[in-house]
TORMI-618124 format. One line per 4 residues: their letters; for each residue z, x, y of C-alpha. Coordinates in Angstrom, 2 decimals. Example, Ala and Ser with C-alpha at 12.3 -4.5 7.8 and 13.67 -1.06 7.14 Angstrom:
<sites>
as> 7.80 12.30 -4.50; 7.14 13.67 -1.06
</sites>
This chain:
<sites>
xxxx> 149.72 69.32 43.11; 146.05 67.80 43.58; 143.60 70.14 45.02; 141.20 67.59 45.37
xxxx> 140.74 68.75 49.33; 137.78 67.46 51.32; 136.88 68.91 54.77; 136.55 67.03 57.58
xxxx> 132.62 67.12 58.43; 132.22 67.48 62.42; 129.42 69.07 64.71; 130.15 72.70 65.58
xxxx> 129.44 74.41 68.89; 127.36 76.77 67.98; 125.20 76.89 70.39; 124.95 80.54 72.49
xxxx> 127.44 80.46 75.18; 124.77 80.76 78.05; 122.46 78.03 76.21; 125.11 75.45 77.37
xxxx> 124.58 75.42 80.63; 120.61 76.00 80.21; 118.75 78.74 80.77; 119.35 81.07 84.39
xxxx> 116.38 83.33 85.55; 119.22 85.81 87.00; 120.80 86.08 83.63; 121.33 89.23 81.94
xxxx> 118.88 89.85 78.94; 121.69 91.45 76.99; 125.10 90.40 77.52; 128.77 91.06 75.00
xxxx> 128.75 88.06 72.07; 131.13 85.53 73.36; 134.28 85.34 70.70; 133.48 83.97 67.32
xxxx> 136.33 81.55 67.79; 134.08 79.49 70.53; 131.96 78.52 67.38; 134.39 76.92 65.91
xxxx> 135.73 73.76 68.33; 133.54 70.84 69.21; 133.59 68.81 71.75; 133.54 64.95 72.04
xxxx> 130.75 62.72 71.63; 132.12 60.45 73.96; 131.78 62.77 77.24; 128.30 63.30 75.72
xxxx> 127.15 59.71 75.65; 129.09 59.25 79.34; 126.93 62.26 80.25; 123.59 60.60 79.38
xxxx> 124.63 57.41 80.75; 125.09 58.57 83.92; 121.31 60.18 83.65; 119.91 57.00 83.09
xxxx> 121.80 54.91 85.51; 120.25 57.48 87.68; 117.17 56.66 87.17; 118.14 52.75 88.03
xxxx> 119.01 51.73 84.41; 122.14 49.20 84.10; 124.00 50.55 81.29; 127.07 48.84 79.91
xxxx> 129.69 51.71 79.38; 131.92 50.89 75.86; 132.29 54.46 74.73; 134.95 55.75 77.05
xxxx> 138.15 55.08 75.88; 139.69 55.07 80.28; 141.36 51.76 81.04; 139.37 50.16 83.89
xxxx> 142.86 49.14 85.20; 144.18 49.51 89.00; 146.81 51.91 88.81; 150.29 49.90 90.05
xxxx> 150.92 50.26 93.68; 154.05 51.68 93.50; 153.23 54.78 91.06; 150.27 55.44 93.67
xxxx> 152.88 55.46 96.35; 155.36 57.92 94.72; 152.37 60.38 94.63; 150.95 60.37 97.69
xxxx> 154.88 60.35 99.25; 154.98 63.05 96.86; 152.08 65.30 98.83; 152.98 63.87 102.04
xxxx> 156.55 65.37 101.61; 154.82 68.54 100.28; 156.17 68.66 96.78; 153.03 70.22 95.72
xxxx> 154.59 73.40 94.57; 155.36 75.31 91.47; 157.68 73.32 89.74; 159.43 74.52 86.31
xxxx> 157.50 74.89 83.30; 158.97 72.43 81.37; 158.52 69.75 83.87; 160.84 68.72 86.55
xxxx> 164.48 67.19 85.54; 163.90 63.51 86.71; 160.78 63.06 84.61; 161.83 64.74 81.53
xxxx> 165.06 62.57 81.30; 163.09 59.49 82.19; 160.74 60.28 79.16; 163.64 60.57 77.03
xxxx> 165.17 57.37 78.00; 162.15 55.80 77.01; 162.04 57.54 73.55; 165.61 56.68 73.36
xxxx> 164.94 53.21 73.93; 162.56 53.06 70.81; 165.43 54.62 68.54; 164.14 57.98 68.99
xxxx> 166.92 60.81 69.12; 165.50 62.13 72.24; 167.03 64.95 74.71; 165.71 65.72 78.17
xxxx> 165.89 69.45 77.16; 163.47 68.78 74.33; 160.60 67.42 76.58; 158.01 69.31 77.85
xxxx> 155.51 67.91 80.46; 151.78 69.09 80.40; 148.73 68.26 82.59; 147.04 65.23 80.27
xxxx> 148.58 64.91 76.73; 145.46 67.23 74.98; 147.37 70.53 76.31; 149.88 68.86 74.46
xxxx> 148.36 68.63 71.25; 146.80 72.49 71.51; 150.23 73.50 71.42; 151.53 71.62 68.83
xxxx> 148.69 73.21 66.39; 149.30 76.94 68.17; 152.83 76.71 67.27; 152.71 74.86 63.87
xxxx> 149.62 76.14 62.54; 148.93 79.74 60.50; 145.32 80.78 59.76; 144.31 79.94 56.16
xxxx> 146.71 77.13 55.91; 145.40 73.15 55.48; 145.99 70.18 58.26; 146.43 66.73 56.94
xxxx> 144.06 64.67 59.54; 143.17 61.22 59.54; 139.38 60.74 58.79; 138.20 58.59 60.81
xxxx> 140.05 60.25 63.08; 140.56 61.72 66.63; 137.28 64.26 66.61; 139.93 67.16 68.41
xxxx> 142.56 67.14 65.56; 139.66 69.02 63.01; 138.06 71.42 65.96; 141.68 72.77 66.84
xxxx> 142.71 72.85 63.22; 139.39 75.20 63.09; 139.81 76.75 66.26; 143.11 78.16 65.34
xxxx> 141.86 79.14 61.79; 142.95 76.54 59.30; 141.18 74.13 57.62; 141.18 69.96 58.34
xxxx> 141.65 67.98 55.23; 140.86 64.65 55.90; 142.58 61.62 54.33; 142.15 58.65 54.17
xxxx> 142.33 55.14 56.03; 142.25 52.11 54.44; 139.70 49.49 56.21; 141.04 46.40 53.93
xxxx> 144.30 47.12 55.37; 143.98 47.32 59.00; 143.47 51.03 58.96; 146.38 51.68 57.15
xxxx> 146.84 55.78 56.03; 146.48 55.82 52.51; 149.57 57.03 51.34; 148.51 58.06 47.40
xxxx> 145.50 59.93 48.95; 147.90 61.46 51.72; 149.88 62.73 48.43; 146.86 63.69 46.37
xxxx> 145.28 66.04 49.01; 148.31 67.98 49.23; 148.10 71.52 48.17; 150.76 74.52 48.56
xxxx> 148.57 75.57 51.62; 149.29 72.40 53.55; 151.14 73.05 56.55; 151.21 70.27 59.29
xxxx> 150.20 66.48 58.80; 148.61 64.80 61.86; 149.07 61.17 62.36; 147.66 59.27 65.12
xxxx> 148.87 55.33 65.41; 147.76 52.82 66.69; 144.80 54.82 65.88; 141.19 56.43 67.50
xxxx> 138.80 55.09 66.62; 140.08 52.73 64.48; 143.00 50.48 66.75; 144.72 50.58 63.50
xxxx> 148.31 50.82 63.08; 151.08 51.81 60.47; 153.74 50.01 59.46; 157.65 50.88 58.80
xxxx> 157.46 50.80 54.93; 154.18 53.00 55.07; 155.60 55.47 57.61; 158.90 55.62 55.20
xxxx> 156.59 56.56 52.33; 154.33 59.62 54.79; 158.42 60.85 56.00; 159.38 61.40 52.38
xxxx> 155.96 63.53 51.43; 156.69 65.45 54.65; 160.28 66.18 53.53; 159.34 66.62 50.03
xxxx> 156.49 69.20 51.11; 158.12 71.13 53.59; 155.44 69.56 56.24; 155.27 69.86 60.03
xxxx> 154.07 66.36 61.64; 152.61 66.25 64.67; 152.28 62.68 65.61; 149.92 61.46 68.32
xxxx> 151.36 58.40 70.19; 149.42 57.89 73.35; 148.58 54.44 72.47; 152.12 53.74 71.57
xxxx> 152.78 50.40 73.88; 149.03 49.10 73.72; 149.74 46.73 70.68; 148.98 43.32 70.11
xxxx> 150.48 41.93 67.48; 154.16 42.99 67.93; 156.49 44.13 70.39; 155.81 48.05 69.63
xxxx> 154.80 50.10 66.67; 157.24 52.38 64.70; 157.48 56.19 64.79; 157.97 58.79 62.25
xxxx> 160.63 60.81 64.63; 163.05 58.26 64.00; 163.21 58.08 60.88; 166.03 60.42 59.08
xxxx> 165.20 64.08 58.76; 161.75 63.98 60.53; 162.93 64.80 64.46; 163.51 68.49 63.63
xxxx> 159.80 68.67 61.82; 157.98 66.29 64.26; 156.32 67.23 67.68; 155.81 63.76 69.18
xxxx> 152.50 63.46 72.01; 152.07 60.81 74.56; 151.43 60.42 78.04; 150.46 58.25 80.76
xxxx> 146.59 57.82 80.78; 146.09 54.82 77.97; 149.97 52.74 78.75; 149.42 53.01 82.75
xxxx> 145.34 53.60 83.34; 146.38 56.86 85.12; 143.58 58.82 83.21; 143.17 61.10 86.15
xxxx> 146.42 62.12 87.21; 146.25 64.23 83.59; 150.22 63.63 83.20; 151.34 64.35 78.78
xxxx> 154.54 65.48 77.70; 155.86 66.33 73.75; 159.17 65.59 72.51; 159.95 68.59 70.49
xxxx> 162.21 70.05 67.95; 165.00 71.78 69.76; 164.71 74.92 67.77; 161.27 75.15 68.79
xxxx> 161.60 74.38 72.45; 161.90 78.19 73.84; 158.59 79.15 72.25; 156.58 76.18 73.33
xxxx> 157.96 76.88 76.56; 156.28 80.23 76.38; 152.85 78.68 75.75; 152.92 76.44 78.55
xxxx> 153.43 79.34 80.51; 151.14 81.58 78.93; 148.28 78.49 79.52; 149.08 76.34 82.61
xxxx> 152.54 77.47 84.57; 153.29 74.22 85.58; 152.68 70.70 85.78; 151.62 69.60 89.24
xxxx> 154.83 67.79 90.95; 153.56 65.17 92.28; 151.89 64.20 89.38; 155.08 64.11 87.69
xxxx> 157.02 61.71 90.49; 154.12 59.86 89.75; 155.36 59.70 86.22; 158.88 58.67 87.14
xxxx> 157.62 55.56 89.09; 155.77 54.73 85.79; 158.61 54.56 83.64; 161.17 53.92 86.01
xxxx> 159.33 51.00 87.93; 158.20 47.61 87.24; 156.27 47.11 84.05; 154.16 44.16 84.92
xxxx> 150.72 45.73 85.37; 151.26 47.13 81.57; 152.37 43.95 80.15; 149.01 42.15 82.13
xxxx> 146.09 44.74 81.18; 148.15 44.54 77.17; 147.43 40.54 77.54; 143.96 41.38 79.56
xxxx> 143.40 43.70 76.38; 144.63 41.51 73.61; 142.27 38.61 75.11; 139.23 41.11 74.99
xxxx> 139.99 42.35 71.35; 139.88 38.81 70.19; 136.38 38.27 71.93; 135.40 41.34 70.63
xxxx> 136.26 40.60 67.04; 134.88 36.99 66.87; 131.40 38.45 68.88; 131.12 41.14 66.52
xxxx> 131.41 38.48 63.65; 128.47 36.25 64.29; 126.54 39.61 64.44; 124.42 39.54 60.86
xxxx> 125.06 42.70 59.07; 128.35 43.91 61.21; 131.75 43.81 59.71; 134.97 44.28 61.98
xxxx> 138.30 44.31 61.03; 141.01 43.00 63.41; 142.42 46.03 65.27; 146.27 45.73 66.09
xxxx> 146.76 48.12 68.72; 144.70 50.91 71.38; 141.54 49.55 72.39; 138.49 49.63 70.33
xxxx> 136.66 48.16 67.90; 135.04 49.63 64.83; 132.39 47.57 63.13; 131.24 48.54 60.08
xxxx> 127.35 48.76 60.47; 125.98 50.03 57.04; 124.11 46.90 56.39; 122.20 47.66 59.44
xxxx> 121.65 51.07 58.44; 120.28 50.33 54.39; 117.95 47.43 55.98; 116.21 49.70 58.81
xxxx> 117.12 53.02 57.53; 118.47 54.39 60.68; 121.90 56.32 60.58; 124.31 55.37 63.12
xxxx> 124.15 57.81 65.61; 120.14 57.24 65.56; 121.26 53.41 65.93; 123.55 53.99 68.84
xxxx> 120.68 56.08 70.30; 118.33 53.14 70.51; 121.02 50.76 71.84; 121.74 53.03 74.65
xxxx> 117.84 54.43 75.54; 116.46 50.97 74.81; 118.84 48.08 75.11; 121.12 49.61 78.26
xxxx> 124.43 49.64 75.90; 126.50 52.64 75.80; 128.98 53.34 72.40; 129.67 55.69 69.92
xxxx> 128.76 56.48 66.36; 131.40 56.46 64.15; 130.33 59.86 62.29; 131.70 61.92 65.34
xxxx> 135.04 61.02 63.99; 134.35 62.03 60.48; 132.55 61.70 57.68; 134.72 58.24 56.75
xxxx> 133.02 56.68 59.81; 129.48 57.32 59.24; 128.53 53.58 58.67; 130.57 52.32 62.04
xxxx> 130.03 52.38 65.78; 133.23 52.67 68.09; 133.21 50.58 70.45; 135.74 50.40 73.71
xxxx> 136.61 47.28 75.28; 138.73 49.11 77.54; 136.18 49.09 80.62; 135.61 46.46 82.74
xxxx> 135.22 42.53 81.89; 131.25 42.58 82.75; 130.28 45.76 80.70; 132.53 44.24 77.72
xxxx> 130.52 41.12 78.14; 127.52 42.40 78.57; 127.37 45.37 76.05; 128.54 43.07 73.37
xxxx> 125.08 40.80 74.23; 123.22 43.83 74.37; 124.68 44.74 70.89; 123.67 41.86 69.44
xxxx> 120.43 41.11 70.87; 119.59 44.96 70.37; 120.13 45.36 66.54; 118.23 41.87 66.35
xxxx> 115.46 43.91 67.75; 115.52 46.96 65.97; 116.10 44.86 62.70; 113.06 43.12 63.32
xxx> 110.50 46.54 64.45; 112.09 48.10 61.64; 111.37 45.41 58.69
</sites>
C-alpha cells in the first residue's frame, strides 16, 4: 500500500483555556492545566468571521454576511405549528434516547425512499447533526489510526479525527471535475492504519457532488480495506442539477460499515431547532445508544414533532428556496466570472461558491485569509478563506449564497469592486 499520507493542515486551539474568554482580574494566578486534548480541536472560521461582523455592524458598518452557511429561509408554517402545539401540550419532557418512535420511522421512510435499507430501530436522533458526527468518530475511531477526509473539506472532520487521537489524511478533490473525490488518490493514501473514510456530498465548501460510478469505485476500496465510512449528507436534497444525489449506504455491502448523518438545518432552514439523526449499523446501535446517553440524554420532543411535520408535511417551501437557490448559484457563478483573476467552477449541490483566487494572491501578494480580511474591514463583505478548510483551499474564498437576496447581491458587488481596489493599492 502507498504511504504517501499528507495531514490535513488546520489552526489548533492552543490558546490557554482562560485566554479565550480574555483576561479576568478575579482569576486565579495558578489554576490545574486544562486537558491536553482541548489543544487539539479547532473551531470554525465561520463563527469567527460572524463574530467580527457583528462587531462592526455595531459600530454602524453594513456588512454583507456570505460566510454563514444558515438558509435565510422562513421556516414552513406548519413545522412551526407542530412545535409550538408541541410545548403548548407540554411534550417538553425526557423523551427516549434514541429519539421518539414517530420521528425515527419517518426518517427511515425517507431513507427508504432513496433506496436506502433503512430501519426505524437503526436511527438515532441528536440535537443538530454535529453530535452526530462526534459519535460516529468516538465509536469508529482508535487512537493512532488514520481518517480518510476530504481536503477541502468540512474544517470539524480533521479537529475530531485529532481530538479523539488519530490522524486526518486528506485526499483529494478534483476542481476540473466538479469537486469530484479523487478516487486513485483516495486509493494511494491508504495505509494499514486507515480506519474510517469520511465523505461529505454535495460537499462544504466546495457544493460539489459525487456521482454513482465514482461512489461504486470509493464502496469497493472500503470493502477491499476493511474501512468504516461515515458519510455526511446534510445537504442531501439541496441539488441542482438532478433530482437527488446518490449514497454510499445503498450500495451492496456498505450499510453494515456506513454511519449515515443528516438533519434538518440545510433541507428545511430550521438551523436553530438543532434537530440530526444517524442511520446506523444495527450491530452498532446499542453502543451509540450509550453515547448519546453518556453526552446529551435526550433529544428535546418538541423539536422532534417538529421533525415529523418536516418530513411528513408538504414539501413546497423546500422545492421553492432549492429553485430560490439554484437561481442564486447561477448569478453567483456568472458574477464571479466577469471578476478578472477569479475562477469558479459550477457547484451542483449545497450552497456555496468557491472561487479560485490565486491570481489575486501572486499579483498583490496577499494570502487569502489576509484578502478576505480587507474585504470584510474595508469593503463591508463578509466570507471565508478557503485555507480554514485545508491546505487544498488555500488559493479560494468560500462564499455562501445561502443568506438573503440583498447581502448575495450586494457582497458579490462588494467582491468585485473590492479586489479591484486592493489590485490597484497593491500594484
Amino acid at each position: 500500500m502507498a504511504t504517501n499520507n499528507s495531514e490535513i493542515a488546520v489552526p489548533l486551539a492552543t490558546e490557554p483555556l482562560h485566554a479565550a474568554h480574555g483576561s479576568r482580574r478575579d482569576a486565579p494566578a495558578h489554576h490545574p492545566a486544562p486537558a491536553s486534548r482541548l489543544a487539539t480541536i479547532s473551531g470554525e472560521g465561520a463563527l469567527d468571521v460572524l463574530s467580527r461582523s457583528a462587531v462592526l455592524e455595531a459600530q454602524g458598518r453594513d456588512i454583507a454576511q456570505l460566510a454563514i452557511g444558515e438558509p435565510h429561509f422562513a421556516v414552513a408554517p406548519h413545522i412551526v405549528e407542530a412545535a409550538t402545539a408541541a410545548l403548548r401540550e407540554g411534550d417538553a419532557r425526557y423523551g427516549p434516547p434514541a429519539g421518539i418512535a414517530a420521528l425515527r420511522g419517518a426518517i427511515a421512510a425517507t431513507l427508504g425512499g432513496r433506496g436506502i435499507d433503512a430501519s426505524a430501530d437503526d436511527v438515532i436522533v441528536t440535537p443538530g447533526a454535529k453530535p452526530m458526527v462526534l459519535y460516529a468518530f468516538l465509536a469508529t475511531v482508535e487512537p493512532g489510526s488514520e481518517v480518510l477526509i476530504p481536503d477541502p473539506g468540512f474544517p470539524i472532520y480533521p479537529s475530531l479525527t485529532r481530538f479523539v487521537g488519530a490522524n486526518p489524511v486528506g485526499y483529494r478533490l478534483d476542481p476540473a471535475n466538479a469537486y469530484t473525490p479523487d478516487v486513485d488518490d483516495i486509493a494511494a493514501r491508504i495505509t494499514a492504519r486507515t480506519r474510517v473514510l469520511v465523505l461529505n456530498a454535495p460537499h462544504n465548501p466546495t457544493g460539489g457532488s459525487v456521482d454513482a460510478r465514482t461512489l461504486e469505485k470509493i464502496a469497493e476500496l472500503a470493502l477491499r480495506h476493511d474501512l468504516f465510512v461515515i458519510t455526511d449528507e446534510i445537504y442531501g436534497r439541496v441539488v441542482y442539477d438532478t433530482d437527488s444525489t446518490p449514497s454510499i449506504a445503498a450500495l451492496p455491502g456498505l450499510r453494515d460499515r456506513t454511519i449515515l448523518v443528516d438533519g434538518f438545518s440545510k433541507t428545511y432552514a430550521m438551523t436553530g431547532y438543532r434537530l440530526g439523526y444517524g442511520l446506523v449499523p444495527h450491530w452498532l446501535v446499542p453502543r451509540l445508544n450509550t453515547l448519546v446517553v453518556n453526552g446529551h440524554t435526550c433529544t428535546p420532543p418538541f423539536v422532534q414533532r417538529a421533525g415529523i411535520a418536516a418530513l411528513t408535511g408538504p414539501q413546497d417551501a423546500v422545492r421553492s428556496m432549492v429553485a430560490e437557490l439554484r437561481r442564486r448559484r447561477d448569478d453567483v457563478v456568472a458574477a464571479l466570472g466577469t471578476i478578472s483573476g477569479v475562477r469558479s467552477p459550477k457547484p451542483s449541490g449545497a450552497f456555496y461558491a468557491f472561487p479560485d483566487v490565486s491570481e489575486i494572491i501572486a499579483a498583490t501578494g496577499l494570502s487569502a485569509p489576509q484578502l478576505a480580511s480587507r474585504l470584510l474591514e474595508e469593503h463591508g463583505v463578509a466570507l471565508l478563506p478557503g485555507n480554514g478548510f485545508g491546505a487544498a483551499g488555500a488559493s479560494s474564498f468560500r462564499i455562501s449564497f445561502a443568506g438573503t437576496a440583498d447581502a448575495v447581491r450586494n457582497g458579490l458587488a462588494r467582491i468585485a469592486s473590492g479586489l479591484a481596489a486592493i489590485a490597484t493599492r497593491t500594484a
